[in-house]
C-alpha positions as CSV (number, residue, x, y, z in Angstrom):
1,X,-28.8,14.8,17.7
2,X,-27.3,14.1,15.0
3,X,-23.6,13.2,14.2
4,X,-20.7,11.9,11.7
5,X,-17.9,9.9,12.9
6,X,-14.5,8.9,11.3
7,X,-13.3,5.3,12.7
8,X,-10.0,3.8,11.8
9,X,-10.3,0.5,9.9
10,X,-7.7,-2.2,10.8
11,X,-6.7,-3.2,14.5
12,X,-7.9,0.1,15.9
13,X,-11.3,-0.2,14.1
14,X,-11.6,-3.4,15.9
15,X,-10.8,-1.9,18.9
16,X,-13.3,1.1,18.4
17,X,-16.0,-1.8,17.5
18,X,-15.6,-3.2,20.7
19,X,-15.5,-0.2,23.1
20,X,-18.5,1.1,21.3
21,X,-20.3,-2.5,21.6
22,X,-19.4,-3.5,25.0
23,X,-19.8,0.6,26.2
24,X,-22.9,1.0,25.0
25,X,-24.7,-2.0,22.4
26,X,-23.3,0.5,19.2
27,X,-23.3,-2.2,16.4
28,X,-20.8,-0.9,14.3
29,X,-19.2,-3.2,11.8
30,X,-15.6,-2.4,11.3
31,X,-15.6,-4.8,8.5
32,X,-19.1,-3.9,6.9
33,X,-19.8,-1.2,4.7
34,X,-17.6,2.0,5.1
35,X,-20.7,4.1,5.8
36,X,-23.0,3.1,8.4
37,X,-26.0,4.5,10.0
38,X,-27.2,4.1,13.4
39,X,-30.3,5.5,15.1
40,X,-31.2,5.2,18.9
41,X,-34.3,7.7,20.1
42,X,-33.1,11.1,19.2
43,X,-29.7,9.8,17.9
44,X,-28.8,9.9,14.4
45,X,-25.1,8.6,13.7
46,X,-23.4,8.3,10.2
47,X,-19.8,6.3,10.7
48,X,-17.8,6.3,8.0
49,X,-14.8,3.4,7.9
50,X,-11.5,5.1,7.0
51,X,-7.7,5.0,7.2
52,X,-6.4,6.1,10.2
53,X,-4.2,8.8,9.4
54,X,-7.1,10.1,7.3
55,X,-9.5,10.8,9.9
56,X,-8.0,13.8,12.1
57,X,-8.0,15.1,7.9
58,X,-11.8,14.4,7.6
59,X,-12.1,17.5,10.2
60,X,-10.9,19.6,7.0
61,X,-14.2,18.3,4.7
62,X,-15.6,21.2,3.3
63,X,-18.8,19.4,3.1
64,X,-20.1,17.6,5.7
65,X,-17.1,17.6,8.1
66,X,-16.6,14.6,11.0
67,X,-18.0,15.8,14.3
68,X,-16.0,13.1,15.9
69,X,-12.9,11.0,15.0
70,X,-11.8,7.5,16.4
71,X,-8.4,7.0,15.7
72,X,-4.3,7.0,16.9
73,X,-2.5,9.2,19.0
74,X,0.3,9.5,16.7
75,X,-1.6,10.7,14.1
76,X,-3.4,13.2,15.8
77,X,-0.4,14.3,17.1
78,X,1.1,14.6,13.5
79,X,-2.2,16.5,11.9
80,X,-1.5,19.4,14.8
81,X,1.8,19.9,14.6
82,X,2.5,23.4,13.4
83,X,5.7,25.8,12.4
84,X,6.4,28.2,15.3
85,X,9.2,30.9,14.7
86,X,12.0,30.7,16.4
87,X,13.8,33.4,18.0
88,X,17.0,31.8,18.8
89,X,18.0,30.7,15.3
90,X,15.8,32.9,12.9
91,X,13.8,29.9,11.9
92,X,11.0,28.5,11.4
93,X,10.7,24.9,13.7
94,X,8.4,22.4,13.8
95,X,6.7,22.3,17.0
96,X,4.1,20.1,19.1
97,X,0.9,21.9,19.8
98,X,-2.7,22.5,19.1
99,X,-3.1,25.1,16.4
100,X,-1.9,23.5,12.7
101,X,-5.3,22.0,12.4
102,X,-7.9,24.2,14.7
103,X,-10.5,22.0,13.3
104,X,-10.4,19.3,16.2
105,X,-8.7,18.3,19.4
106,X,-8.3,15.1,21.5
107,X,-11.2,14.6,23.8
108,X,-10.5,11.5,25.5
109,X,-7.3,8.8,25.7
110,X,-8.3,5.2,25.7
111,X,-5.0,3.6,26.8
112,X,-6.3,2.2,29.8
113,X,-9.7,0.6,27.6
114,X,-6.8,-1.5,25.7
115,X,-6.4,-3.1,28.6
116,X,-9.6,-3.9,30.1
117,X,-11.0,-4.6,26.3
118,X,-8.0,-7.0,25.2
119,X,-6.2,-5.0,22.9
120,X,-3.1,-4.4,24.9
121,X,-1.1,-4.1,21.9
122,X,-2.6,-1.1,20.3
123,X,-0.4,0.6,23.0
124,X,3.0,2.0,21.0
125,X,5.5,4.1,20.4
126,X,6.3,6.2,17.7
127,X,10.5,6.1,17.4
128,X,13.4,7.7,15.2
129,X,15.6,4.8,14.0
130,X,19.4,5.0,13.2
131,X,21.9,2.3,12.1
132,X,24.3,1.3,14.5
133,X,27.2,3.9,13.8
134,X,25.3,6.3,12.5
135,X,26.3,10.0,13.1
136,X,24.5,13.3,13.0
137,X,27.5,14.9,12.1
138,X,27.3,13.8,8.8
139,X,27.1,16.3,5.6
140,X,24.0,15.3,5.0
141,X,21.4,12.7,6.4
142,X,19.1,10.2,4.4
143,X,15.7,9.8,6.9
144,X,13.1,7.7,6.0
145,X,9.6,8.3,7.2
146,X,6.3,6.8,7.0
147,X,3.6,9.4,5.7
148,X,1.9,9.2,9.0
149,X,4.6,11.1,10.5
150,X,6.2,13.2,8.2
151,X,5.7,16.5,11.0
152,X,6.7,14.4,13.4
153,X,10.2,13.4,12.0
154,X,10.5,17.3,11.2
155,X,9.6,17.8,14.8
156,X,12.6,15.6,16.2
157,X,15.0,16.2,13.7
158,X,15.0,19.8,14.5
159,X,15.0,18.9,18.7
160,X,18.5,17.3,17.5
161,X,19.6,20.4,15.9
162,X,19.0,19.2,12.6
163,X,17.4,21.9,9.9
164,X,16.2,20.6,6.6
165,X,19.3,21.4,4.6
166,X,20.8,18.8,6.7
167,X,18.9,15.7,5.6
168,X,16.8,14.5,2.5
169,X,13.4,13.6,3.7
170,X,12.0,10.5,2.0
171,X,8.3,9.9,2.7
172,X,7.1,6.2,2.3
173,X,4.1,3.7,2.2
174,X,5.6,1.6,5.1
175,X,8.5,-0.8,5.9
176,X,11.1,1.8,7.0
177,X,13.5,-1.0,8.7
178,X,14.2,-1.8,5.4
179,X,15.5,1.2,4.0
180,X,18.0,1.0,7.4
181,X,18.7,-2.5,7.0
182,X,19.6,-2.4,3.0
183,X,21.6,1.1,3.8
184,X,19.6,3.3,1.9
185,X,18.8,5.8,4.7
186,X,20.5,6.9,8.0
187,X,17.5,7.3,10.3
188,X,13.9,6.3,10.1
189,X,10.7,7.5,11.8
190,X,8.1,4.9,12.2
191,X,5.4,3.0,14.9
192,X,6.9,0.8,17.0
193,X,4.6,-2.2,18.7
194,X,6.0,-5.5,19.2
195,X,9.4,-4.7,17.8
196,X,8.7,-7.5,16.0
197,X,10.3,-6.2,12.4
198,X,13.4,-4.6,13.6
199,X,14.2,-8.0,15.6
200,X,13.6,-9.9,11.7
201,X,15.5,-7.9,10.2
202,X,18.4,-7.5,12.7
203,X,18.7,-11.2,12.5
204,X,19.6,-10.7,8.6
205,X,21.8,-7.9,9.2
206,X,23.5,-10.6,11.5
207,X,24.0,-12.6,8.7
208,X,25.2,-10.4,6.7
209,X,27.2,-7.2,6.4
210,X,24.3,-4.3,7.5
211,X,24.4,-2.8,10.5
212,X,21.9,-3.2,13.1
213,X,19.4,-0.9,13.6
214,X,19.1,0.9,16.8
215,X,15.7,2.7,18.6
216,X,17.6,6.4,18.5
217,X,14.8,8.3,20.7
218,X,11.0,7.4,21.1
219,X,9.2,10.6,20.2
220,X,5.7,10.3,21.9
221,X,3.5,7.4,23.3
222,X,0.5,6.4,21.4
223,X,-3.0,4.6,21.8
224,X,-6.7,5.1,20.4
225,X,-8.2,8.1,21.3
226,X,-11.7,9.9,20.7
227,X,-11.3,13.5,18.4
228,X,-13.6,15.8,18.2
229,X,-14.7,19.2,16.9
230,X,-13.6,22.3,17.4
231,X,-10.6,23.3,20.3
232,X,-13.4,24.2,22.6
233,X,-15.1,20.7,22.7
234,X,-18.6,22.8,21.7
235,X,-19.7,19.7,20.9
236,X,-20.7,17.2,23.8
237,X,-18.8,14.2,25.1
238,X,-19.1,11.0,22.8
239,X,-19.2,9.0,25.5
240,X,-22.2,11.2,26.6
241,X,-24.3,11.2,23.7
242,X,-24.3,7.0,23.3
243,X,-25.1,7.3,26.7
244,X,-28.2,9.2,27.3
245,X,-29.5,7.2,24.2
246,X,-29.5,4.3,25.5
247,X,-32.0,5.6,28.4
């Protein structure tokens, strides 16, 4: 069999080398070359390296699309969130559910490998943001949002009521606490792991005159999981395939 599979580089690639060493003797290099081959008996796998939010996208490749996908929660979640039509107010609201992208679905959750592998912090949050005092009543909002999530943040803001003609949307690179702390926007949407950033820069606001910046709602739960193609999981179980090479 033959197969092509996205991995996120970073701290989830590392993650994703170690499940697939310890699972099954997979020697992928997270930090090698961003296209490896592995072959095993009748197994013929081509991983390509990639950034995260970019492989639930590689589904899309005209040519030569990923079978599989190792990668975030969050940003699977993001790539099939679609527009529904909504009855109630005449328009059109983001909504979570499979159908935006009908290229791929979520096989399999690893939360519980994080644990057993040692990666306990790959388990997060993704969160809407606010400054302390904030108010949705406001003319008109300034949200911040990192280009992971920018159907997510569509997705909560309208759960709160909120259509787009009540807030400018900015999409960003990273470092969303900033824009809070320095007073440039009213809410953010970003991940949220150790918390680790928003307690640095409360501490300045502290010394200073921003406010603080508050956790506002936590919109879904996240942790590596295994994509793959098609809704209907034609394609066999990863897990599976590494498996029965290895006999």
């Amino acid at each position: 069999m033959n197969a092509f599979i996205g991995v996120a580089k970073g701290e989830l690639g590392d993650f994703f080398q170690t499940y697939l060493q310890e699972n099954f003797g997979v020697p992928l290099e997270i930090n090698g070359p961003l296209t490896q081959l592995y072959e095993n008996g009748d197994l013929r796998v081509k991983f390509r390296v990639m950034r995260s939010r970019d492989v639930p996208r590689g589904f899309y490749f005209r040519e030569s699309p990923l079978d599989y996908g190792l990668t975030g929660r969050d940003v699977a979640v993001d790539e099939l969130t679609e527009e529904i039509y909504s009855e109630s107010t005449g328009n059109l609201i983001p909504a979570i559910c499979l159908g935006a992208n009908q290229f791929f679905g979520v096989q399999k959750t690893l939360e519980e490998e994080t644990e057993t592998l040692g990666f306990p912090a790959l388990r997060g949050r993704v969160v809407l943001l606010g400054r302390d005092g904030y108010t949705e009543k406001k003319d008109r909002l300034t949200v911040v949002v990192n280009d992971y999530y920018a159907n997510l943040a569509r997705f909560r803001l309208a759960a709160d009521g909120l259509q787009p003609r009540d807030y400018d949307l900015f999409v960003c690179q990273g470092s969303e606490e900033g824009y809070l702390s320095g007073g440039q926007a009213d809410l953010a949407v970003c991940s949220k792991y150790s918390g680790k950033t928003t307690r640095k820069e409360n501490g300045n606001c502290a010394n200073g005159d921003g406010p603080k910046i508050i956790e506002v709602a936590t919109i879904i739960d996240t942790y590596p999981v295994v994509l793959a193609k098609s809704m209907d999981f034609r394609f066999p179980d990863l897990d599976n395939i590494f498996a029965r090479s290895q006999k």
